[in-house]
Every structure is written in C-alpha cells, then in structure tokens.
N, C-alpha and C positions, 0 to 999 in steps of 0.2 A: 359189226352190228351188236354184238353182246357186250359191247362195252357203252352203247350208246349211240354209235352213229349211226343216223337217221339214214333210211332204207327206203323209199316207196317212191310213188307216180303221181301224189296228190298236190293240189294246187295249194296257196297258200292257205292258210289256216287262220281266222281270223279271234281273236282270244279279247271276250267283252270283259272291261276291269273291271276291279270292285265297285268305284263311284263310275256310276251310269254314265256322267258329264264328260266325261273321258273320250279321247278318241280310241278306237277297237284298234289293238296292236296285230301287226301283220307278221306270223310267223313262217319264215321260208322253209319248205319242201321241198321235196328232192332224192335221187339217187345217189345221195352224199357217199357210204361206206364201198359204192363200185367203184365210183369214182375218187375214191382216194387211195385206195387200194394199185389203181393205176399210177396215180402221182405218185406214191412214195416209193412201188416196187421198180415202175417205171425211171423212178427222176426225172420226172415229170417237173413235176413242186406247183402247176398251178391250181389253187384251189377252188373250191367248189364253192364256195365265198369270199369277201374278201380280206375277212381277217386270215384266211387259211387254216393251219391248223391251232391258233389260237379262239377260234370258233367254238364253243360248246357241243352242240353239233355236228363237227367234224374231228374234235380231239378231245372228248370230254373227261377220261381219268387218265391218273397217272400209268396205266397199264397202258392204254393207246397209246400215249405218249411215249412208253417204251417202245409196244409194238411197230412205230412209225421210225422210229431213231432206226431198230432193228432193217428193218425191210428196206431202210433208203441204202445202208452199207450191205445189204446182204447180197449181190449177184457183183457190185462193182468188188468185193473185198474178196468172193468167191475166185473170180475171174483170176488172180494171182495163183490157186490152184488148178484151176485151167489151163492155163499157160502153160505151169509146170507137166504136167501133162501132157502137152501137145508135143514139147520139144523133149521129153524123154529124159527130164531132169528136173525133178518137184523140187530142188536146191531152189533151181535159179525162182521159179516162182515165190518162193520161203522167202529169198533175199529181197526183192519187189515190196512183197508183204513188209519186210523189218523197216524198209527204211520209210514205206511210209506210215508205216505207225510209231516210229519215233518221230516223226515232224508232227503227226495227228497228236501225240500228246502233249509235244511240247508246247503246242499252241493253245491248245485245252486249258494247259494251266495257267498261261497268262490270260486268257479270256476269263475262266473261273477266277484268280484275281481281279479282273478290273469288275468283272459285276457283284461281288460279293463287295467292293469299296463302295463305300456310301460316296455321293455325289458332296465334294466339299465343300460346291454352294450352298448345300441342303442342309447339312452338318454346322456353318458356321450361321445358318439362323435358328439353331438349336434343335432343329430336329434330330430324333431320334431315330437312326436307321442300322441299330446296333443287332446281332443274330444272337437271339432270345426263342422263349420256348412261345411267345405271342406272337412272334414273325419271323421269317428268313432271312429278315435284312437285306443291307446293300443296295443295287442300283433298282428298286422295282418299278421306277417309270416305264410304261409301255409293256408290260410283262403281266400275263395272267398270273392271279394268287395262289393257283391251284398249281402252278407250274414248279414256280422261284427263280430267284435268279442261278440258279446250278443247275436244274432239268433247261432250262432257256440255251445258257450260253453254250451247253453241251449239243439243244439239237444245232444251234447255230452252227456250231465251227463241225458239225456232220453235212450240212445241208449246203456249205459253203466249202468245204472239202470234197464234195460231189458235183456233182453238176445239177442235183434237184432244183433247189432254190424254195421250195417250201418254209415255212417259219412258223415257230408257235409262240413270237415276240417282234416287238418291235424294233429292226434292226436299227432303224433311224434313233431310239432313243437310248442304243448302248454307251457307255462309257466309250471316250474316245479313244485306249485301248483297247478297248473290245471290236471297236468297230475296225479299226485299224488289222487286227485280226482276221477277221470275215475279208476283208479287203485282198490280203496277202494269199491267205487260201486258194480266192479267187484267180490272184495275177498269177500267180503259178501257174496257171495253167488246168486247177483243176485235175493234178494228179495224183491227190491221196484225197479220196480213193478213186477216183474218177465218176464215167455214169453208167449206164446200162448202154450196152451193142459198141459205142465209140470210147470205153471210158480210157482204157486199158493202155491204149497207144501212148498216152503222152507221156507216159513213165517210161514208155520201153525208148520214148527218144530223147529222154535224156541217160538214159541209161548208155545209146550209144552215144551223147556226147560224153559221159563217165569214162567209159574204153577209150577213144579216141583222144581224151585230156592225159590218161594214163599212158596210151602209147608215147605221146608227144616225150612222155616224163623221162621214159625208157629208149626210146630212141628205136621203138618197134612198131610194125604197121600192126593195127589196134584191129580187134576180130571179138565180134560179140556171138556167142553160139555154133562158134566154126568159122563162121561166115567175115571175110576182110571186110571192111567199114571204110571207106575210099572215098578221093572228094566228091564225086556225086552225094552221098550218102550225108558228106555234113555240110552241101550245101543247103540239101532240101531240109536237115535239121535245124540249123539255124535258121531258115526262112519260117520253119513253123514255129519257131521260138519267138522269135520276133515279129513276125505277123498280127499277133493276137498286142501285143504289146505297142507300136505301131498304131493302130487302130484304136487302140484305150488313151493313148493322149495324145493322137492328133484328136480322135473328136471331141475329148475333153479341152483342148485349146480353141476350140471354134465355138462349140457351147458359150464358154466363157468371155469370147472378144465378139459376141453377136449381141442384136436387143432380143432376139427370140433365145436364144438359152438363157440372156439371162434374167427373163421375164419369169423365167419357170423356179425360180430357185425361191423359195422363202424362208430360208434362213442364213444368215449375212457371214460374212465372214468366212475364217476356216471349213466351221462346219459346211456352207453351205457348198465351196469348193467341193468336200468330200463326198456330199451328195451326186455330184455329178459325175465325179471321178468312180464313184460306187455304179452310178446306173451304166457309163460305157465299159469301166469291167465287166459287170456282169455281161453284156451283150456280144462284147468281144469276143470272154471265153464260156461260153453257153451255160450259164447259171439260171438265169431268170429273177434273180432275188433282188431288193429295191433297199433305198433309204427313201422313205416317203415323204419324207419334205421335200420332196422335184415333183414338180408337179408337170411328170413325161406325159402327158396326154394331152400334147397339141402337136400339130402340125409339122415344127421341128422337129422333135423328140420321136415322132411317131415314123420320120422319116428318114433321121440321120442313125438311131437306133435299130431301124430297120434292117437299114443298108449296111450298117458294122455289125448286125447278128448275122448276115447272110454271108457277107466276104471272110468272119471271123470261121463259121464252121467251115465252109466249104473250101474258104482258101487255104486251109488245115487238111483235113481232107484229102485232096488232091493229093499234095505231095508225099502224104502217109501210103497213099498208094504205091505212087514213086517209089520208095524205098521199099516196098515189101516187094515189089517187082525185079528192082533189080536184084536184092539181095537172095530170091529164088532161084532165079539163073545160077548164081553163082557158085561153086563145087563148095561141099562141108569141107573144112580140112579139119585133121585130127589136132589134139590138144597137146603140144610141147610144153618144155622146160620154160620159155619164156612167154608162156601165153597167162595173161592175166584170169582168176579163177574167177566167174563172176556172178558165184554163191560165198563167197567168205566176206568176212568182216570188214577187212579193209576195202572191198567195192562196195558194200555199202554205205559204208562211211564217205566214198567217193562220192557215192551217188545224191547221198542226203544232202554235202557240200555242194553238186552241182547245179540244185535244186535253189536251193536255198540263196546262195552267189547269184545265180542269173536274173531271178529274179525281183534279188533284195538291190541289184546294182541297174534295172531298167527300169524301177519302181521309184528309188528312195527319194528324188528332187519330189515327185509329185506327193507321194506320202507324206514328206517334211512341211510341204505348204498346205495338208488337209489336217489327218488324225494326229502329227507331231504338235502340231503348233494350237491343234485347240487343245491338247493336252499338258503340255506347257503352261497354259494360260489358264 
C-alpha cells in the first residue's frame, strides 16, 4: 500500500474527462494490495486484474516490483533451509540451494539476452531499439516502460521457476528465446525454486534420482540421508517425472489434431504451436502462467486444461507420499567409506545434470517444432 497499491471496499470510480463529449472512464477498485500480498507470498500468481502485476494498480514502482520478485522466492528459497534443519544437516539443504541457483542463473542470462536483443524484424525496418540514456532498448513489445526489459525477463524466469505464475509482461510477446526459457523452467518440473507447502519435493526427487544414477555408476545400492532408495522408490520417481511430462504433450497433440484447439490459437505457425505447448505446461506442472494468443476460454481449453491441472498435481502427489512412507519405515543407516556425500560439489553437479538431461531429453522434439524453429526463422 505505500507504494501505491490500491487498498479499499469501494466500487468503481467513475473519472469525467476534460472534453465533456467524452465518455466517463471507469476506474476499478478494490482490495488490490491483500490480495496480492496473497499471490505473490502464496504463489498464487492470479491477479487481481488482468494485466496482473503489470497493472498500475497492482505493481506500480520499481520497489513493488522488487518487493514482489522478493516475496515470490522467499518461503520456496527458505524451505532449502528448513529442510536442512529437519534432517540434522543445513549441508544438505545448502547443496538443494546451489544447484538450483546455478540453473536459476544460468537461465536468467539467456533470457536477459534475448530481451535486451532488439527484434530483427524491427531493426531491419530501421528502428532504433539500441540501449541509450532515452530508452532501455531491446525487446519492449508487451512490457511496461517503467519496468524494461531486465526487471521483465528477471520477474519472468522467478515466476516461471516457481510455481506462482504471476507476470508484470507479456509472456506471449518475448523473444523466442526468451520464451523458450519460461518454457523449460516450467517443464522441469518447477523445481528452482519450487512453490509454497508443495514446492520443495520435486528437487528432493530428483535428487534421489542423482543418488540412484550414482549408485548404478559405483556398483552400490544408492542411500539418500541414511535411508536405501530401492525399486519402489524409483518406480514412484520416475512416474512423477513423467507424469507431468505425459500429460504436457499428449494434450498438446490433441489441441493440435482437433478443430476446437485449433480454433483457439491465433497465431500461425511455430509460435502458435508454442502457445499451446506453454498453456498445457503450465497446467501440467502447476504454474498458471499463459502465452495470450490461445484464446483457452472455451469449452475445450476449459476442459481438457482442467482435467491435466487436476491429474498433473495430484497424480504427483500421491506417489510423493508413497516415498516418504516408505522411506520412514526404513532403519537410518550410518554413513561409510562408500556412501556418496550428498552435500559436496560433485552431487551437485550430479544433480543439476539430472535436472537439466531429463527434462532437456522429454522436451526437445516438442521445443524444436515451437521456440527453436521460430527462432531460427
């Protein structure tokens, strides 16, 4: 509220303009600053209008805009020391922490490159989209002024690295690495950094696929925190890996081979693939965030979107339970000479590999035919 976001109970507000002839603009009110308060500490992400936090209103200086970036990574980025905590070793949470803020930045910087490049249609009709002390340059389609393209592509790949889904740009007019980015975030699974109450799991399962790849390496049965990791444990992991994955292109294959998906799409080609392939990521793995050229408010979209947000969490879910069940049962054993450390460098490095592999190799055919190939072109 002290930075601007509107606060009250009052209906709309009707503002008579200069020339009388005019129609009276209708200005919306509202419990704006509670309720975003909610979405961004929550990750939540749905806004309280529909620009979201590109809203005036809802995101009006650059401090909110801080503030918000903050509050969306603060309890899922916390949780890495909770963890540590719980199990009696703030290492292993620290390592959690490292590896994903090494994929969180290395994504950062290719998204800050592609929005800071001027669009090269725009460039070879002479426009000037060069960063000067009269503009920020690069990609400002769809992006508030007050923003730029660097506070934009930064809350992006936070809000797409979480499971908020909130935005203070237009994700549908990113360059198409950028977009491609937001994308990936997402197909991962959503675990750097995850979200609030659920975010935290999907790190710690691939973390036992990490142990279990390293076992295989060493020719030892693979124990994450004491505890043995046994084929139970990586059948229900791979089922939640691929669940979420599954469900992102089969319903993106039926959108596409129907006349109601693909009635919805209004922009041709590549892009407009990516559009869809963006709306059942998101819903798959519980984002909420959009390319707004699909025009998901019909019938289809309202139902087949539905039905993959509801099978994506919960069939997720479930088997997380699965594993922490059994793995309770199970006797700690103590830490040997051949037991993988899984606070050091090299399981992190394991882990950022795991991450990265599984879901750069269950993604890439569909990526190649959205964000590669309009980018290409």
């Amino acid at each position: 509220m002290g930075q601007g976001v509107i606060q009250n109970l009052e209906p709309y507000v009707a503002i008579t303009p200069l020339e009388a002839s005019l129609t009276p603009h209708l200005l919306p009110m509202g419990p704006v600053a509670s309720q975003e308060a909610i979405k961004i500490i929550g990750t939540n992400g749905g806004g309280f209008f529909n620009a979201n936090s590109a809203h005036p209103f809802e995101n009006p200086t650059p401090i909110s805009n801080f503030l918000q970036m903050l509050g969306i990574l603060l309890i899922p980025a916390g949780l890495c020391y909770t963890f540590g905590q719980m199990v009696g070793d703030r290492r292993q949470g620290r390592a959690l922490f490292a590896a994903m803020l090494a994929i969180f930045i290395s994504m950062l910087l290719f998204c800050l490159y592609s929005e800071q490049t001027a669009n090269p249609l725009l460039s070879n009709s002479g426009i000037d989209a060069s960063h000067n002390h009269l503009q920020p340059g690069g990609n400002m389609e769809g992006k508030e002024v007050r923003f730029s393209p660097t506070s934009s592509a930064l809350f992006s790949v936070i809000t797409t690295a979480s499971s908020c889904g909130a935005t203070n740009a237009a994700l549908d007019s990113f360059m198409p690495l950028g977009g491609l980015i937001c994308l990936l975030l997402i197909e991962s699974g959503e675990v750097i950094f995850g979200g609030v109450g659920s975010g935290l799991y999907g790190v710690l399962i691939f973390a036992i696929i990490a142990v279990f790849v390293a076992g295989l390496m060493i020719g030892r049965t693979p124990e994450y925190l004491g505890k043995k990791i046994e084929p139970f444990e990586m059948k229900m992991a791979s089922f939640i890996i691929l669940l979420p994955c599954i469900l992102t292109l089969i319903g993106t294959a039926i959108a596409l081979t129907t006349s109601a998906g693909l009635l919805g799409i209004k922009n041709p080609g590549a892009h407009g693939f990516t559009e869809v392939l963006y709306a059942f990521s998101s819903a798959a793995n519980n984002n909420g965030s959009a390319f707004a050229g699909l025009s998901a408010n019909t019938p289809f979209y309202n139902i087949t979107l539905g039905l993959i947000m509801g099978l994506g969490r919960f069939g997720v879910i479930i088997p997380v339970l699965a594993i922490a069940g059994s793995l309770s049962r199970k006797k700690r054993l103590e830490a040997s000479v051949g037991t993988l450390p899984t606070h050091s460098f090299l399981f992190i490095g394991l882990l950022i590999g795991c991450i990265i592999i599984i879901g750069a190799l269950s993604y890439v055919p569909a990526l190649a035919l959205g964000p590669v190939i309009e980018m290409l072109s």
